[in-house]
Structure formats: structure tokens, C-alpha cells
VEXDREN-2710 file (C-alpha; in Angstrom, 1 decimal):
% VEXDREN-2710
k/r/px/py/pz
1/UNK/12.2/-2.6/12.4
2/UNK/13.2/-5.2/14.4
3/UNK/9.9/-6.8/16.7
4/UNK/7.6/-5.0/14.4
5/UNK/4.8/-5.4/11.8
6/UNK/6.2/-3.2/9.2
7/UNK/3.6/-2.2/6.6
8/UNK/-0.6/-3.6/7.8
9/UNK/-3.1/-2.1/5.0
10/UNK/-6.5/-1.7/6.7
11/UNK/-10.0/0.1/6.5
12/UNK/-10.5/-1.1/3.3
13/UNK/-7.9/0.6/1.5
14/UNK/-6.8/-0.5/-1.4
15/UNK/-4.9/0.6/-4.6
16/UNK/-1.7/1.2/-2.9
17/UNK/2.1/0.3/-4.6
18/UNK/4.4/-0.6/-1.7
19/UNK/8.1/-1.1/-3.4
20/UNK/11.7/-0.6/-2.8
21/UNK/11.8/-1.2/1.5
22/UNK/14.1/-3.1/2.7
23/UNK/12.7/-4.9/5.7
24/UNK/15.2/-6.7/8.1
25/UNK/14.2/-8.8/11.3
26/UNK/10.7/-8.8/11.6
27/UNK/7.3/-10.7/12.5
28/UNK/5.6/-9.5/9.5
29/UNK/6.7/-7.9/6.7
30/UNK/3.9/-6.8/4.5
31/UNK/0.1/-7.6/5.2
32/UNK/-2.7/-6.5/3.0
33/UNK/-6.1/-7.5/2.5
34/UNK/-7.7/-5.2/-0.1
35/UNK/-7.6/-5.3/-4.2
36/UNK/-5.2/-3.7/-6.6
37/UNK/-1.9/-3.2/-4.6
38/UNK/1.6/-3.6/-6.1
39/UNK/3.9/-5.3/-4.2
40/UNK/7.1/-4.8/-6.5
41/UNK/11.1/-4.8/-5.7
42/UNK/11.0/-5.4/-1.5
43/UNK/13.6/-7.2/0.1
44/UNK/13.0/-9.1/3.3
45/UNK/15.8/-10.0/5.3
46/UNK/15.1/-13.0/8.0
47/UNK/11.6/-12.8/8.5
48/UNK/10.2/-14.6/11.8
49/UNK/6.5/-15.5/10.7
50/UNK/6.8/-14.0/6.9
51/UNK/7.6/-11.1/4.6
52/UNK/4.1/-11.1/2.7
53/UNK/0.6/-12.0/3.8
54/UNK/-2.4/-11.7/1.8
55/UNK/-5.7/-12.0/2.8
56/UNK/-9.5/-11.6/2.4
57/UNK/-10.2/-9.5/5.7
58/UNK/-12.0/-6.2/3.5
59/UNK/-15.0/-8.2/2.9
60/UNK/-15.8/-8.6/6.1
61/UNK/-16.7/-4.8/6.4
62/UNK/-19.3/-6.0/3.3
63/UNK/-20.1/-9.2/4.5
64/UNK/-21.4/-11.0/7.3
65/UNK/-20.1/-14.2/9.2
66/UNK/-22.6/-16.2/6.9
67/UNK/-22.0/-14.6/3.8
68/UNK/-24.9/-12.4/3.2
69/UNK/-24.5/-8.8/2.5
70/UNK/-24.3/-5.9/4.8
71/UNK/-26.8/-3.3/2.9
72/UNK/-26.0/-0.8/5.1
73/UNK/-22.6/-1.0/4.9
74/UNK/-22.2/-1.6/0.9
75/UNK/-24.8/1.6/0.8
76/UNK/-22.7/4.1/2.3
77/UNK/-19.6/2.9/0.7
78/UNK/-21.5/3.7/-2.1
79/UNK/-22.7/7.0/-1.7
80/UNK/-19.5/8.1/-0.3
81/UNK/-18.1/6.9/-3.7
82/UNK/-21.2/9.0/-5.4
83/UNK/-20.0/12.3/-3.5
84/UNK/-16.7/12.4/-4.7
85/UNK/-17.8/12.2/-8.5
86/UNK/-15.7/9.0/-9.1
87/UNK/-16.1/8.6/-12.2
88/UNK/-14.4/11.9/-13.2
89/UNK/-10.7/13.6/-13.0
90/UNK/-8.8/13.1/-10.9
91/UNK/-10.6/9.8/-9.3
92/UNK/-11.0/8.2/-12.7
93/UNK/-7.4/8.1/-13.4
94/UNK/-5.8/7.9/-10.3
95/UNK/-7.8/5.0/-9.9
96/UNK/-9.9/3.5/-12.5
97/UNK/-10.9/0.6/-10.0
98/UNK/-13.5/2.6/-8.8
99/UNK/-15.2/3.2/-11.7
100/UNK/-16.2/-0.7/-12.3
101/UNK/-16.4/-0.8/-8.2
102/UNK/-19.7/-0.4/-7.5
103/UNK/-21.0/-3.1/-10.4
104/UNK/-18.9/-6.0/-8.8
105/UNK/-20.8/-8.7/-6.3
106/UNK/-18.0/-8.5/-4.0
107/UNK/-16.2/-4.8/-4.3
108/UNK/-13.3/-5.3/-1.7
109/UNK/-12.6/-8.7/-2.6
110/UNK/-8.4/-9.2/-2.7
111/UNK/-8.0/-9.0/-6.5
112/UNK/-5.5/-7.7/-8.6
113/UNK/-2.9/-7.7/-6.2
114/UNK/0.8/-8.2/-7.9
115/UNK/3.5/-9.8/-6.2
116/UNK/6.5/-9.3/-8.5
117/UNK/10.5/-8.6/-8.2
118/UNK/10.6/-8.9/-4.5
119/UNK/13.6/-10.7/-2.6
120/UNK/13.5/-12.7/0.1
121/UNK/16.4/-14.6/2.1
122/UNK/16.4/-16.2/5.4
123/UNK/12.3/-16.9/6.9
124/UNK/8.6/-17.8/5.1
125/UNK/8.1/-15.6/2.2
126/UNK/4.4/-15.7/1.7
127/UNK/1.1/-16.5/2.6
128/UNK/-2.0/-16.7/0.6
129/UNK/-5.4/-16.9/3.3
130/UNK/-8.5/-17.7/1.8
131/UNK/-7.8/-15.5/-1.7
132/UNK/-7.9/-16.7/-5.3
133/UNK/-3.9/-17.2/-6.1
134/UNK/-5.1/-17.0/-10.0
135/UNK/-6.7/-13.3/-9.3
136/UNK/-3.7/-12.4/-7.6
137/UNK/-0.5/-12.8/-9.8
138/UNK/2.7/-14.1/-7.7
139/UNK/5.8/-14.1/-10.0
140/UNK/9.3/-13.2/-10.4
141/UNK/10.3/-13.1/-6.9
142/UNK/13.5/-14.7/-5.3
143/UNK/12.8/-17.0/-2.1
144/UNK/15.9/-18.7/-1.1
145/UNK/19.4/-18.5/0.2
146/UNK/21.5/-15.0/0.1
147/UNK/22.4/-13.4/-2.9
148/UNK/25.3/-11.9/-2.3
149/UNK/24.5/-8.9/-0.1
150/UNK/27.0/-6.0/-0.3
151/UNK/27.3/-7.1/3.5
152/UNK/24.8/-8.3/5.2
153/UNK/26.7/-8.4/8.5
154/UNK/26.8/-5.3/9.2
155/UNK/23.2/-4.4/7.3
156/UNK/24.3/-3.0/4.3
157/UNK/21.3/-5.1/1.7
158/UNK/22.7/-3.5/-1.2
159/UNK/22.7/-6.6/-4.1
160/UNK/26.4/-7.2/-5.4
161/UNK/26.5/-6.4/-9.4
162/UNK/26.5/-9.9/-11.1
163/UNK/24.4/-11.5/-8.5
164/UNK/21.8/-13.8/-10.1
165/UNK/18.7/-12.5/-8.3
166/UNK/18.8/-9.5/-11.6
167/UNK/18.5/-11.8/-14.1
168/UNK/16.1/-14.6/-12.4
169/UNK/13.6/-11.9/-11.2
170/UNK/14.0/-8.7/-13.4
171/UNK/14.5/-7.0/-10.0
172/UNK/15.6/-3.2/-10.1
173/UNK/19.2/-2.6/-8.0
174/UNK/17.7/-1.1/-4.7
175/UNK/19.7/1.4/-2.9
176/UNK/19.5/2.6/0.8
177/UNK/20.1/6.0/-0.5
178/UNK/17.2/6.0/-2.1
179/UNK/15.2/4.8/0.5
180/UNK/12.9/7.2/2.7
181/UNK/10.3/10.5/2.1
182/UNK/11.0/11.9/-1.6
183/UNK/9.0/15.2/-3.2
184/UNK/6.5/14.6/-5.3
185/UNK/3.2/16.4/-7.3
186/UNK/0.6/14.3/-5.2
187/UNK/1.9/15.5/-1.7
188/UNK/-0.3/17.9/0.3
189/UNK/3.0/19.8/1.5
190/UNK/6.7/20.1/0.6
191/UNK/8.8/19.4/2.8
192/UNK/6.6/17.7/4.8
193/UNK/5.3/19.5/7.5
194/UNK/3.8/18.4/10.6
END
């Protein structure tokens, strides 16, 4: 991915679990603005500007520039929500967030967001714009010098068994085979099909 933004969340999506990429030579790794995302057991390998950025950029769909609400906006979010019966299967427990969604003052306001297990060697790890860090739990993550690559020279970011990062971060061992498009009950189609 090298001269790329790798993964940018947008329109207000939110929800999302983004683990086990390896990203390697990039501007920006991962950037997200939206509440409940899981950002778990990503590696980052010489970022240029950094491997995670969070932000506060969905409220500005409900928001203006001087902080008063956008009624039409925050309306049809809400009726959209209402046409999809959110508060029953499978909405409700694919994604209980919505059910307390349309109570909350703010609704797209980056909360919840989990930062955990992720590696990162070799450029800025994280930045935190304008978001409450105590809403957003950072923890468990490895920013620092190498940790013994398999070898990193020639790309392979496989983690050596016995390298510290496993027992300072609780990481899970991350391999390139298992890396890509897998099968799974929520797909539309198997094999994908375009």
C-alpha cells in the first residue's frame, strides 16, 4: 500500500471492527471518525504521518460550524433509523448502538472506539483530534522499536515466537496467510461475486 491511505471510514458509518492488516509504508494507516469501532491486532510498519487517526468529523453532518443542530439533518437520520425497525432482529443485535442512538444529544459523536493489541514500529502511531481520549479506550498497544519481525527486509511481518510484544500487549500471532476475503454467514454472496 505503499503512497496510500489504507482504511478512511466516512458517511457516518460507524460500528465497524478493523483487525488483523498488516499495513506497510504508508501516509495513513487507519482514519475513523465515527463511534463504536474496534481497532484490535493491526500492525503498522513505517508509517509516514501515522498508523491511527481519530477524529470528530461525523458530527459535522449533525452539527453546524457554531455548534447548533442541523434539524433537518438529525430528522432524516432519524426516520431512516425508524424504517428499518431498529430496535428489532437483526438491527438490535448486530448493533445495539442504535437502539440508545436516537436519545443521545450528540448521536455520531466518536465514542466507544477501542484501540487495543495493535503494533506499531518505525513512524507516529496515533492521533487523537478534538475527541474525549477517556470515551475512547487506547490500551495494550506496542509503539516502539521492532520486535523481531520474521524478516522484515524482505516484508515478511510475521512476529518471531518469544518476542515480547505477546506478552506486553496480549496481541494474537497475525499471519499473512490469514490475511485477505474469508466466507462468512453475513456475506451477500459466496465466493464473492462481482
Amino acid at each position: 500500500t505503499q503512497g496510500l491511505n489504507c482504511i478512511h471510514v466516512d458517511g457516518r458509518n460507524g460500528g465497524m471492527v478493523i483487525e488483523k492488516n498488516i499495513f506497510y509504508r504508508f501516509p495513513n494507516g487507519i482514519s475513523c471518525s465515527h463511534p463504536d469501532m474496534l481497532l484490535l491486532n493491526n500492525i503498522f510498519v513505517d508509517a509516514e504521518r501515522r498508523g491511527i487517526s481519530l477524529g470528530e468529523r461525523g458530527m459535522d453532518f449533525f452539527l453546524s460550524p457554531e455548534g447548533e443542530p442541523i434539524m433537518s439533518n438529525i430528522s432524516g437520520w432519524a426516520a431512516k433509523l425508524k424504517s428499518l425497525n431498529y430496535k428489532q432482529p437483526p438491527w438490535n443485535y448486530r448493533f445495539p448502538q442504535l437502539a440508545e442512538a436516537l436519545m443521545e444529544k450528540t448521536p455520531m459523536r466518536t465514542k466507544d472506539t477501542i484501540v487495543e493489541r495493535n503494533i506499531n514500529t518505525g513512524g507516529p502511531f496515533i492521533a487523537m483530534g478534538g475527541i474525549a481520549a477517556e470515551d475512547n479506550p487506547v490500551r495494550n498497544n506496542w509503539d516502539g522499536e521492532d520486535l523481531l519481525f520474521m524478516d522484515r527486509e524482505n516484508m515478511n511481518f510475521n512476529i518471531r515466537p518469544g518476542s515480547p510484544v505477546y506478552g506486553l500487549t496480549g496481541c494474537e500471532p497475525l499471519s499473512v496467510n490469514d490475511i485477505g476475503v474469508y466466507e462468512d454467514s453475513l456475506r451477500a454472496t459466496w465466493p464473492i461475486k462481482r
